[in-house]
C-alpha positions in Angstrom: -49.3 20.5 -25.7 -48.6 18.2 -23.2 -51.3 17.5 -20.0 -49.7 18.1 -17.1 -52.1 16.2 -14.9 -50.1 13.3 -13.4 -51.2 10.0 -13.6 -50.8 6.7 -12.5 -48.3 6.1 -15.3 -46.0 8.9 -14.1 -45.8 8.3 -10.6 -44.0 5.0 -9.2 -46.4 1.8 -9.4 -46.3 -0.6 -6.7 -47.4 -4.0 -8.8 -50.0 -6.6 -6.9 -47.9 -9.1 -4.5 -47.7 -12.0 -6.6 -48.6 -15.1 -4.8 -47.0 -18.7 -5.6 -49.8 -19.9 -7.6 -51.1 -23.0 -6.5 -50.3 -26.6 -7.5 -54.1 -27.3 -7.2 -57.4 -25.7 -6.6 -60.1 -27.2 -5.9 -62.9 -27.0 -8.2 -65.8 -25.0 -6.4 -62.7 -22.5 -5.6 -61.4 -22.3 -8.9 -65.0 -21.3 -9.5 -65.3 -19.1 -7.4 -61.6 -17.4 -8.5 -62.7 -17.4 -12.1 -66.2 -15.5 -11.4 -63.7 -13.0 -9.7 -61.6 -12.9 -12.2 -64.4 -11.9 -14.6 -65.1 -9.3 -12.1 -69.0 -9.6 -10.2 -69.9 -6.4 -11.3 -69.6 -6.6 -14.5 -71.1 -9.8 -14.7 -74.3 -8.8 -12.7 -74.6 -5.9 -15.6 -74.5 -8.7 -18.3 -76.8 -11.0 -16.7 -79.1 -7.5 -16.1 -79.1 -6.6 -20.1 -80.2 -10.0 -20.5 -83.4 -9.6 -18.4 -84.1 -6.3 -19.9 -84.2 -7.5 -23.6 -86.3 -10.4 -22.8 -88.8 -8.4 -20.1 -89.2 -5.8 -23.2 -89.7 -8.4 -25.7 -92.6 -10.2 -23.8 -92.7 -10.3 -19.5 -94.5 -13.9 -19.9 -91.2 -15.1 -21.8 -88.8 -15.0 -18.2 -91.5 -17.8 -17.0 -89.8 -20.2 -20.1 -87.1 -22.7 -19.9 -85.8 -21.5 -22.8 -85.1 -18.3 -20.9 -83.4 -20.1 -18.1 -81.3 -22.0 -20.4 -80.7 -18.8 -22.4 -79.5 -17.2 -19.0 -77.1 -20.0 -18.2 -75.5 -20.3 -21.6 -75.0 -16.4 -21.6 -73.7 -16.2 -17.8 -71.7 -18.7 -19.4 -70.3 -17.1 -22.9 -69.6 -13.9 -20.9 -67.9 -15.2 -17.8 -65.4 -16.8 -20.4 -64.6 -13.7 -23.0 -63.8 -11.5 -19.3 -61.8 -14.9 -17.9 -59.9 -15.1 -21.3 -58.7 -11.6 -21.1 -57.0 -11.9 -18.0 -54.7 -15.0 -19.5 -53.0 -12.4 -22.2 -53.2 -9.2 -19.1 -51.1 -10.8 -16.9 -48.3 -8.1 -17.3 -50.2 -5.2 -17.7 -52.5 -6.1 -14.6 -49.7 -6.5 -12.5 -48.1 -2.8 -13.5 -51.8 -1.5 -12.6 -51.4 -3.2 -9.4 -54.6 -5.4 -10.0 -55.7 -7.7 -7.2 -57.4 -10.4 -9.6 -56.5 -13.7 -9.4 -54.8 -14.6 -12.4 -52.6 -11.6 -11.7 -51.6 -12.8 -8.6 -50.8 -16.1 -9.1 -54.1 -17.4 -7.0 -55.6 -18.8 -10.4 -53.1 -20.6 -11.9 -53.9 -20.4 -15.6 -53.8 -23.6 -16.7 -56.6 -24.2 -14.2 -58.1 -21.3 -15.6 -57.9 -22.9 -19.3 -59.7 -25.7 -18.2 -62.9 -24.2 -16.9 -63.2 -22.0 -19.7 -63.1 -25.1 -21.8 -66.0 -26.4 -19.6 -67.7 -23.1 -19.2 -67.5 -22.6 -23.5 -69.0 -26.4 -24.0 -71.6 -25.6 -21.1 -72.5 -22.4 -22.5 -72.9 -23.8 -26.1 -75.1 -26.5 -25.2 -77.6 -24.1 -23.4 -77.3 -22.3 -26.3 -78.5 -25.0 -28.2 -81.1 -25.7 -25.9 -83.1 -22.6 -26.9 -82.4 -21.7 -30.9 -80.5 -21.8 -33.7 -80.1 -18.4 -33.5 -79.4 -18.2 -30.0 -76.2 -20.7 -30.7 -75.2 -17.9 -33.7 -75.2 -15.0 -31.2 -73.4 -17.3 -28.4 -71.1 -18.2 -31.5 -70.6 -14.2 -32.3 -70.2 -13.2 -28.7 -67.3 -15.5 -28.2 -65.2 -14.9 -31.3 -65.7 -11.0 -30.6 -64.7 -11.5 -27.0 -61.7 -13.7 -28.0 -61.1 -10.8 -31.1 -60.3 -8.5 -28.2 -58.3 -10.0 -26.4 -55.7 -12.2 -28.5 -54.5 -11.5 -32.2 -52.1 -10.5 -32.6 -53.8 -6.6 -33.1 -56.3 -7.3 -30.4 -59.4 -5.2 -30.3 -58.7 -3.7 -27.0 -55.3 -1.8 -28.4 -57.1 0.6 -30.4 -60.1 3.3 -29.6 -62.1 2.8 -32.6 -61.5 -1.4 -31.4 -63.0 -0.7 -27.8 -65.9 1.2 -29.4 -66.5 -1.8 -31.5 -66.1 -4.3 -28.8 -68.4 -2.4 -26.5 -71.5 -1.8 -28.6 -71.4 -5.0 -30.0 -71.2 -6.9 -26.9 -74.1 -4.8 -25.0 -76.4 -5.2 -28.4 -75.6 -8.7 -28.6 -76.9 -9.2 -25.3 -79.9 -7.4 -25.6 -80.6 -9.2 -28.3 -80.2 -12.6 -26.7 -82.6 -12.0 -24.0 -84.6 -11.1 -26.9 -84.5 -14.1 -28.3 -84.8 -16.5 -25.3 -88.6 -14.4 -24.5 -90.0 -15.4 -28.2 -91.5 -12.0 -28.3 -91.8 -11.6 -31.9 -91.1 -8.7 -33.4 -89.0 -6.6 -31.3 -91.1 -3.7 -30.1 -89.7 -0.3 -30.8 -88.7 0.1 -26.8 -86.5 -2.4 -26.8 -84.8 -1.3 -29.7 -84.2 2.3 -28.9 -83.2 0.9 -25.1 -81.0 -1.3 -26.8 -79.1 0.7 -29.0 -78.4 3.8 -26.6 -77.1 1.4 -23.8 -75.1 -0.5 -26.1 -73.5 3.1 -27.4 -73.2 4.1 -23.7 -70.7 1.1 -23.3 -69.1 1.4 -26.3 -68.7 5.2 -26.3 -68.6 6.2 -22.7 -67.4 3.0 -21.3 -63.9 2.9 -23.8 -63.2 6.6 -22.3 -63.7 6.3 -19.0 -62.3 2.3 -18.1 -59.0 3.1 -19.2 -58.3 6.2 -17.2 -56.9 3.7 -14.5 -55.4 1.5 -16.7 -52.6 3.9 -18.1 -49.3 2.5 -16.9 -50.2 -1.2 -18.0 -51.7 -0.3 -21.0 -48.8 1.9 -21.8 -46.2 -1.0 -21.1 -48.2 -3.5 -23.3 -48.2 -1.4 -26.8 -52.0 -0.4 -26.2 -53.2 2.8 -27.9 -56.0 3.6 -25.5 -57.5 7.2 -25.4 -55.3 8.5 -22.4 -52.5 7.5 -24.2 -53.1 9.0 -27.5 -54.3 12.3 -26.1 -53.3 12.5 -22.5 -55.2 12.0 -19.4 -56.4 15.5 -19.0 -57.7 15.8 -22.5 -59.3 12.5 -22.2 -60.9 13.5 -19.6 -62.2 16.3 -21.3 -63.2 14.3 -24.6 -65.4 11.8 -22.2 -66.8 14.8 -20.4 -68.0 16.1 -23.7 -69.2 13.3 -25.4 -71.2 11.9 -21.6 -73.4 15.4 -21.8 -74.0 14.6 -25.7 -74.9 11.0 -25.0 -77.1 12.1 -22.2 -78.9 14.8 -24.2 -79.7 13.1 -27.0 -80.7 9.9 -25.7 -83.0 11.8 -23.8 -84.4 13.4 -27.0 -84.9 10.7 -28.6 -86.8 8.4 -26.1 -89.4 11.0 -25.8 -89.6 11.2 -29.4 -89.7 7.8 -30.3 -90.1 6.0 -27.0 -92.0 8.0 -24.0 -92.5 4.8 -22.4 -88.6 5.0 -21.3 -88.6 8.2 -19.8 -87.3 7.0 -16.5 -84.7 5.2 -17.8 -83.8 8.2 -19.9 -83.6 10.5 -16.6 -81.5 8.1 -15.4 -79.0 8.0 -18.3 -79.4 11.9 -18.0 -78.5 12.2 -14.2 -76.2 10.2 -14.3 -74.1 12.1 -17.4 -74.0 15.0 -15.4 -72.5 13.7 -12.6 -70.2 12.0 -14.8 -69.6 15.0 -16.7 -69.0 17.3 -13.8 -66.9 14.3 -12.3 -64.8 14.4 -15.3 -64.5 18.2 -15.2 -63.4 18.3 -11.6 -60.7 15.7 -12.0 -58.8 17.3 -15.0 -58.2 20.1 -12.6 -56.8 17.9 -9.9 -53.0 17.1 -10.1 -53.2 13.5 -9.2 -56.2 11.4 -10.0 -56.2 7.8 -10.3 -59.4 8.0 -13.0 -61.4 5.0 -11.4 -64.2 7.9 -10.0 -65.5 8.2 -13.8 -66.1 4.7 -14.3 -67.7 3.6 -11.5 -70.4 6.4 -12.0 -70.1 4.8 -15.5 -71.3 1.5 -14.2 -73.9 3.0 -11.5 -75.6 4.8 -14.8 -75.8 1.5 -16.6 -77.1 -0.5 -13.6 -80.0 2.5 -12.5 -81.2 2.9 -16.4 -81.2 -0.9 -16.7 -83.6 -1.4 -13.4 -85.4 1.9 -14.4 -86.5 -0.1 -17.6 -87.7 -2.9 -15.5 -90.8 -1.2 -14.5 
């Protein structure tokens, strides 16, 4: 049965203007083009996840250099995986009528090349700075991040890819803050925090993100969720499996973990909404899908500054 909701990638797309891209650009605004490119939000939730595995691992550990070095060589690794995606999304960014800068010509990519060159040496060093083990999970966050962007199957074309890519990349982070606190053993806390908000972006974040992404996705040979099922029953799959997540996360931190039980309220609200978010747009006949994911990302960022206190 086909959906019959209509989507972005059945109504006409107006691409992003494509400005000339620049013969040069100065350093501190290539910068400031590439942290936009890499998106603020996103970045802020990475640098967040950081703080939370080492403030669960041991508080006294964010007065260490090693954490500040930890912090700049994962701003670092993370600002380059998002920059690197936007070189091979060029097309599909422009059919989704994206305003980043590489998109519209404002970064020129060569430019772009060169400062995640300097960003990856940057990063690496820090890494160094702080363990051995810190430079293997810099080393494994980088060659997942390139993974999904550019074989020649990249990670991103595929569901059971984007689940991968998500969980990995949220537990990997956790875990470097983790490592940057030297708080020994890992105490059970952090690991049950860990794991459900790494799910929560692999799971929920690979069916709600790509909602708005259907006519660029579609044009590039991706096989995201929409596109396999259809927007309306992707809709209703996420809808589904947000009240699942949110219910038995729940269960489980008070089983395991009553310590997080604000953060766990705030996974829970915030399912619910997205849930009934979900619900509400499959009924609508035009829906752009960007509502989902930004109560996606508000549920990340109030569970990750619940577990804070």
């Amino acid at each position: 049965m086909t959906s019959n909701i209509v989507t972005p990638s059945q109504r006409a797309v107006t691409p992003a203007t494509h400005e000339p891209a620049s013969a040069h650009v100065s350093g501190g605004r290539a910068l400031f083009l590439l942290l936009s490119e890499a998106r603020w939000t996103v970045q802020g939730m990475y640098a967040l996840r950081f703080v939370v595995g080492a403030v669960l691992a041991d508080v006294t550990g964010l007065l260490s250099w090693q954490f500040l070095a930890g912090l700049v060589s994962w701003t670092c690794v993370c600002v380059v995986i998002y920059a690197l995606n936007g070189v091979p999304d060029v097309r599909g960014d422009r059919l989704n009528g994206s305003t980043r800068p590489i998109a519209t010509g404002a970064l020129p990519i060569r430019t772009a090349w060169q400062l995640i060159v300097w960003l990856t040496m940057l990063g690496l060093g820090s890494a160094a700075l702080v363990s051995k083990a810190m430079v293997l999970a810099y080393m494994l966050m980088f060659v997942i991040g390139w993974a999904y962007s550019f074989p020649g199957r990249p990670l991103k074309n595929s569901v059971p890819g984007l689940v991968f890519t998500g969980t990995s990349l949220g537990a990997l982070t956790y875990l470097a803050g983790w490592l940057t606190a030297h708080g020994g053993t890992p105490p059970v806390e952090l690991v049950v925090f860990a794991v459900g908000m790494s799910l929560w972006m692999g799971l929920i974040g690979s069916a709600t993100k790509d909602l708005k992404d259907v006519p660029g996705d579609l044009a590039t040979g991706r096989r995201t969720l929409p596109i396999i099922v259809g927007a309306r029953r992707a809709m209703g799959i996420a809808a589904i499996l947000s009240l699942i997540f949110g219910v038995a996360f729940s269960v489980v931190v008070a089983v395991t973990a009553p310590a997080l039980i604000v953060p766990s309220l705030s996974v829970l609200a915030g399912t619910l909404v997205l849930t009934a978010t979900l619900l509400v747009a499959r009924r609508r006949t035009v829906d752009d899908g960007r509502g989902p994911y930004r109560i996606y990302m508000i549920t990340q960022y109030a569970a990750n500054f619940a577990a804070l206190t």
